[in-house]
N, C-alpha and C positions, 0 to 999 in steps of 0.2 A: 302901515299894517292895520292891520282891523281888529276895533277895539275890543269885541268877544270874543272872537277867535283863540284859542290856548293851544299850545305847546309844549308836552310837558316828559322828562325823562327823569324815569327813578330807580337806582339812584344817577344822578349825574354825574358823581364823582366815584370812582370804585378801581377796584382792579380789573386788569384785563379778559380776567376768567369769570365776573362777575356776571350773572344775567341782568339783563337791562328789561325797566318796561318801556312803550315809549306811544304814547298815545294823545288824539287832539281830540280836543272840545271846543263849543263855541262855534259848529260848523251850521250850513242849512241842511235839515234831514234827506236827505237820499244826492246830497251833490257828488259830484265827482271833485278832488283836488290830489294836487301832485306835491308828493315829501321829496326831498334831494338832502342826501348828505356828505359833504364834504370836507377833508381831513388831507393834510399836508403833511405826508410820511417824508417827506426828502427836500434838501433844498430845491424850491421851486417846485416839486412835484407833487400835484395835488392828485387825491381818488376821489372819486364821484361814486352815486346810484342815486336812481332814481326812480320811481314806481308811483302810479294812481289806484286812487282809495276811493271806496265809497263812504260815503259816513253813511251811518246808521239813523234811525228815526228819532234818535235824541242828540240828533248833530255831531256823532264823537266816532272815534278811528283808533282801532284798537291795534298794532302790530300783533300781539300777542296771539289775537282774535280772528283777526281779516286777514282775506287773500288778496294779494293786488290784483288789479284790473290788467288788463294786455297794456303794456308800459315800454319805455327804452331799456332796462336792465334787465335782459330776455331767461339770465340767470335764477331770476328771485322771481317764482310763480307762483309760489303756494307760504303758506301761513309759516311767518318765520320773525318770531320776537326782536331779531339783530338783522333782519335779512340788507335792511338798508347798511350793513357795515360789512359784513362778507360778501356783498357782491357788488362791492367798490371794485374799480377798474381806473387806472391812470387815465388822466382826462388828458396830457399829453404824449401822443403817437410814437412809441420808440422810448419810453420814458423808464426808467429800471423798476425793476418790479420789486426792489425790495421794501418791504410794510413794516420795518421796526426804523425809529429816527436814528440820526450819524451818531447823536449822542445816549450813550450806554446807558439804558434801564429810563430815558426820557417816556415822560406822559405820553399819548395821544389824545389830540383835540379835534372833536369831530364839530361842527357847525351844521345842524340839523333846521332846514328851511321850509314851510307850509307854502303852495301855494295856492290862488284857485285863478287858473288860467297861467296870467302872470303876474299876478297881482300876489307881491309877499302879504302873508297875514301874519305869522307867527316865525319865532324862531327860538331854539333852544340848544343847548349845548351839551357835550357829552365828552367826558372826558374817561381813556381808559390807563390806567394805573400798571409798570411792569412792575414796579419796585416799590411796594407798602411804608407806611408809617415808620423809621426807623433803620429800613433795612440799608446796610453801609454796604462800599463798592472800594476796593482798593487792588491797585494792576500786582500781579505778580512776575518777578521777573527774580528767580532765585534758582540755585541748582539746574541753570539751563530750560527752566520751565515757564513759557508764557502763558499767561492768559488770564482771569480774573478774578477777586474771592468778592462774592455776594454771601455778604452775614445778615442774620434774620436781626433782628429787634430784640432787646431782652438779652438777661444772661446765660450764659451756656451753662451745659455743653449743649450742643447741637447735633441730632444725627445731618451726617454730610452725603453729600453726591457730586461727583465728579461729571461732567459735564461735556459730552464731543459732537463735532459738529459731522458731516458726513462730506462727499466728495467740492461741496464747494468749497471747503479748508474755511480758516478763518476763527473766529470766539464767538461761542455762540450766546451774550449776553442776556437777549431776551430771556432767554431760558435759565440762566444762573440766577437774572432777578426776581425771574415768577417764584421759584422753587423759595430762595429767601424769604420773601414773602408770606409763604405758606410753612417756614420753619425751618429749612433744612440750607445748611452752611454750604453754598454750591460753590465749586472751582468749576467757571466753565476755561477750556485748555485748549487753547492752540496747538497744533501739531504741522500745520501747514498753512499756507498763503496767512501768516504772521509776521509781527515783526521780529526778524531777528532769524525765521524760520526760512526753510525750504519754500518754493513756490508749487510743490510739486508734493503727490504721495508717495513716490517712487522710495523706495528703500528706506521706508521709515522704520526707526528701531524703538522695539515694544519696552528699551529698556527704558526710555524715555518715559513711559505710562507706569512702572514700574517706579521709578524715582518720585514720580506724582503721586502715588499711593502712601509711598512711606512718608511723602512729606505732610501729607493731611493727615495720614496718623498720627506722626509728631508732633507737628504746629498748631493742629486745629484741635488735637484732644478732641475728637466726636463722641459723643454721649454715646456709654460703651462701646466703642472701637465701630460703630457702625459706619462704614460707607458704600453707597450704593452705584453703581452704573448707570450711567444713562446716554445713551447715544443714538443717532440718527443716521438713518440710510448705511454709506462705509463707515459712520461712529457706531452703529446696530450692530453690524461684525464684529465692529472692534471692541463693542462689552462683553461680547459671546466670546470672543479668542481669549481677551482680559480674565474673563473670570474661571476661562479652563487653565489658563496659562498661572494665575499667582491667585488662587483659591481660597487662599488664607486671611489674606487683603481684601476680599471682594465679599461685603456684605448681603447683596442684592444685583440684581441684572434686571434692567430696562432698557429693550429692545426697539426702537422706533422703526419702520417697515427694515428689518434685519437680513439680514442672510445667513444662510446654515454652514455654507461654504467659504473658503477663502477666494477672494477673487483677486484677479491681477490685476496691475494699474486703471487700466482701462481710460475715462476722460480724463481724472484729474494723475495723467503720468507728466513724468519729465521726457519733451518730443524725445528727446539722443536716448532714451529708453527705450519707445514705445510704449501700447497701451498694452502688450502682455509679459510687458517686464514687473519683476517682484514689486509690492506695494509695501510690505511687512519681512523685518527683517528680527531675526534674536540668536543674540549670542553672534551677530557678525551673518551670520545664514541665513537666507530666503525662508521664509516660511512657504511650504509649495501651494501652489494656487490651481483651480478648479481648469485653467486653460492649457496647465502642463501635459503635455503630452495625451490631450486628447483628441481620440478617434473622431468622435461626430461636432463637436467645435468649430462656430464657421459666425465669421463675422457679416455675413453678408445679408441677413434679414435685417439686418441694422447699418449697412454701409447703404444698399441698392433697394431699400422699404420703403414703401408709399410715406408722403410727408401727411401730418407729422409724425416723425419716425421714432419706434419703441425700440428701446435700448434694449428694452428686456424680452426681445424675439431674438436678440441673438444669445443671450443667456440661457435662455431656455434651451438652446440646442449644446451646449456644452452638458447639460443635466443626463443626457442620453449614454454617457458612459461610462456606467457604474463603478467601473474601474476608477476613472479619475475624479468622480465624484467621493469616494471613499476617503483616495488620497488625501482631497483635501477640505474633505468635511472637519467641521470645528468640533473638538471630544467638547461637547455641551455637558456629558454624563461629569464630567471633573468639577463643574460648580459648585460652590456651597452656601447652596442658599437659595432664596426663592426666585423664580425669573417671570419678567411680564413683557411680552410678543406685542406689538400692535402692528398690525397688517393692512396688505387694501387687496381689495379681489381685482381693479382694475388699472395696478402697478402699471405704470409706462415706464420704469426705469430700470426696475425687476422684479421677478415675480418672488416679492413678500410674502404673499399669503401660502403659496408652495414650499417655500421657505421657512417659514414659522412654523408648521406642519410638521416639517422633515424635523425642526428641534425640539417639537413638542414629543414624537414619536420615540427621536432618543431619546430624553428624560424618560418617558412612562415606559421604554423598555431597560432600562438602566435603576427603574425602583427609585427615582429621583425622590428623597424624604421631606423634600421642603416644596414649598404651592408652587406650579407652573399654572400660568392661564396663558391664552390668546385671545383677544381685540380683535378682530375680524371685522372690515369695513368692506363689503361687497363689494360695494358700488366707486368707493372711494382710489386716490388717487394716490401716487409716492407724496404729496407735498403735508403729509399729516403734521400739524403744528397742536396751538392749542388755540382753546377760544379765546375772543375771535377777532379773528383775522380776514384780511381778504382772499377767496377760494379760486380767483376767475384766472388768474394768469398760467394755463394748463400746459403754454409753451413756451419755452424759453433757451436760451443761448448758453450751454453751460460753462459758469465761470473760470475754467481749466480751461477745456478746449476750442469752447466757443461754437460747440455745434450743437444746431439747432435739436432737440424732440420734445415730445409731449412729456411729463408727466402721468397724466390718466387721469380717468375720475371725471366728476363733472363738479359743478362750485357747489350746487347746494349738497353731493352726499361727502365731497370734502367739508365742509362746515359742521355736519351731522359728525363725521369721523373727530374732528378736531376735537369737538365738545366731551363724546364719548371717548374718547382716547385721556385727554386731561384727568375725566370723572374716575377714568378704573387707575392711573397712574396713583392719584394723590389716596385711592383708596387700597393699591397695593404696600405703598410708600408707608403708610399707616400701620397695616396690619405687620411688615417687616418689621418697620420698628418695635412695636409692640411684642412681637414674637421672639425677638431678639435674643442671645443669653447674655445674662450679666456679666462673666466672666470672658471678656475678649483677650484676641491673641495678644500679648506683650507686644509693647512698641520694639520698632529698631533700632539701630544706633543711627548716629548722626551720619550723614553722607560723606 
């Protein structure tokens, strides 16, 4: 390595939402040299990027500052402080694309390398943080309900958020640790492809979500009775249904690219169902869904669509009959309490941002008394996470059924949505709390 040369990230150690600087010195003024960074999200599975810099006439290469040069990571063009960590891509062909480690709320360590040609000069490290200073992780597996409690640091009480993950089933941890982290007592909750659960969405029962609610009102005592929603893609629904359906219970609604409608099974069904058998059941009954008995519904912009094929061309034609859109639109006007939309204009899975729309419109004609916003990411993709992550895997095999489509969006205005999405969450998540009344509903009884 060459002995002026520097490398340097600040902070290097932080949380995942943290902006990073990451800049070298010690270089010749006007060279060209190549950054690479790489990070081992999975056994054996490494991500890479990699982009050429020019240093500037005092030797030094600022991410924050400069644009790469025409590079391999065809992603990362323009002036992007992290861009070498969101436009990481598996450096092994066929490799899963999933970007949090096996183990729950584990660090990421990224190995950040200088070079000029091939000649290493510098190297530095960069580590990003799910789970803060303090914050504890213990499984829940009580009253039938799986999945995990992330507690912040410090003594309570805690306002809480309840935690779903969207059609690929499963616990969405990352997400329980970030939110601890930043305070708030998260249950992220298994509902399907869990242990102990169904493999399947098919005929899940809302009482299940129900039983979750009482029990973090009980157990968690949340600093006055607050708990909020927050869920993804078919979890984005199911905060919207949650919080028309047990109003009382539901503090807040965070909606990650949501839907306005109930939708039927669709990828993640049980095969002996099909994809327009019920996904949502209460009281024993189907909740009806948006593909019941409608007239212009037609799967086939999504069966017989150019690859790679958008889920959400065949959604889009179930919207054309008012009729069964009605039926099975979500009463959003029943909420009580503030709601926060984040959408993508360039949904491949469904159309979000049409979506969000149609519940922003119910609320402001319903006199909704507490804040609605929407999050609107044009350009962006269904995969909205938070910062930062990697943006670039646009196609994928979905976990249910195993059929291939995009996504949407491109990496970098996915990266852009990620950051902005986090930024108005933790600044909704705030002003609810704060808004809050002292007086909450009385607990229930025990189960």
């Amino acid at each position: 390595m060459s002995p002026t040369a520097m490398l340097q990230v600040d902070p290097a150690d932080a949380l995942i939402d943290v902006p990073r600087q990451i800049h070298a010195s010690g270089l010749r003024p006007g060279e060209t040299v190549r950054l690479q960074s790489r990070t081992l999200r999975g056994p054996g599975v490494w991500w890479q990027a990699e982009a050429h810099f020019q240093a500037d006439a005092h030797g030094g290469v600022d991410l924050s500052r400069d644009a790469p040069l025409a590079q391999p990571t065809p992603a990362y063009t323009e002036v992007s402080a992290q861009g070498l960590i969101w436009a990481q891509a598996p450096v092994q062909p066929g490799a899963s694309r999933e970007v949090f480690p096996v183990q729950p709320g584990a660090p990421l360590s990224t190995e950040l390398s200088l070079y000029r040609g091939d000649q290493l000069l510098a190297q530095a490290s960069l580590v990003q943080r799910l789970a803060g200073p303090g914050v504890q992780r213990r499984e829940v597996r009580e009253h039938g309900l799986v999945g995990s409690l992330w507690t912040p640091a410090g003594p309570g009480p805690h306002p809480a958020v309840l935690v779903l993950n969207g059609s690929g089933g499963g616990i969405n941890e990352a997400r329980g640790a970030l939110y601890a982290s930043h305070g708030y007592t998260a249950l992220a909750l298994g509902y399907f492809k869990a242990p102990g659960l169904s493999d399947y969405i098919s005929n899940t029962p809302l009482e299940y979500f129900e039983t979750a609610l009482h029990w973090m009102r009980r157990e968690l005592q949340p600093w006055r009775g607050f708990v909020a929603l927050s869920g993804q893609s078919r979890g984005g629904e199911l905060v919207l249904l949650l919080g028309s359906l047990f109003p009382e219970w539901v503090s807040a609604v965070i909606g990650y690219v949501p839907s306005a409608v109930v939708n039927c099974a669709q990828n993640a069904c049980d095969p002996a169902l099909g994809r327009e058998g019920w996904a949502w059941l209460h009281h024993g009954q189907p909740i009806p869904h948006i593909w019941t008995d409608n007239r212009t519904a037609t799967w086939a912009p999504w069966d017989h669509g150019p690859e790679p094929r958008r889920h959400a061309a065949a959604l889009l034609t179930s919207l054309q009959d008012p009729e069964a859109v009605e039926r099975a639109r979500i009463p959003v006007e029943r909420i009580q309490g503030p709601v926060l939309l984040l959408s993508a204009g360039d949904d491949g899975s469904w159309p979000s941002s049409l979506y969000s729309r149609m519940v922003v419109d119910h609320l402001t004609q319903g006199q909704h008394p507490w804040p609605v916003q929407q999050v609107d990411a044009p350009e962006a993709g269904h995969s909205i996470v938070f910062p930062t992550v990697p943006t670039t895997q646009l196609t994928y095999a979905h976990p249910v059924s195993g059929r291939l489509s995009t996504t949407g969006g491109h990496p970098a205005a996915n990266a852009e949505a990620d950051q902005a999405s986090w930024t108005a969450v933790l600044n909704f998540l705030q002003q609810a709390v704060a808004a809050h009344p002292a007086t909450a509903t009385a607990l229930p009884s025990s189960d």
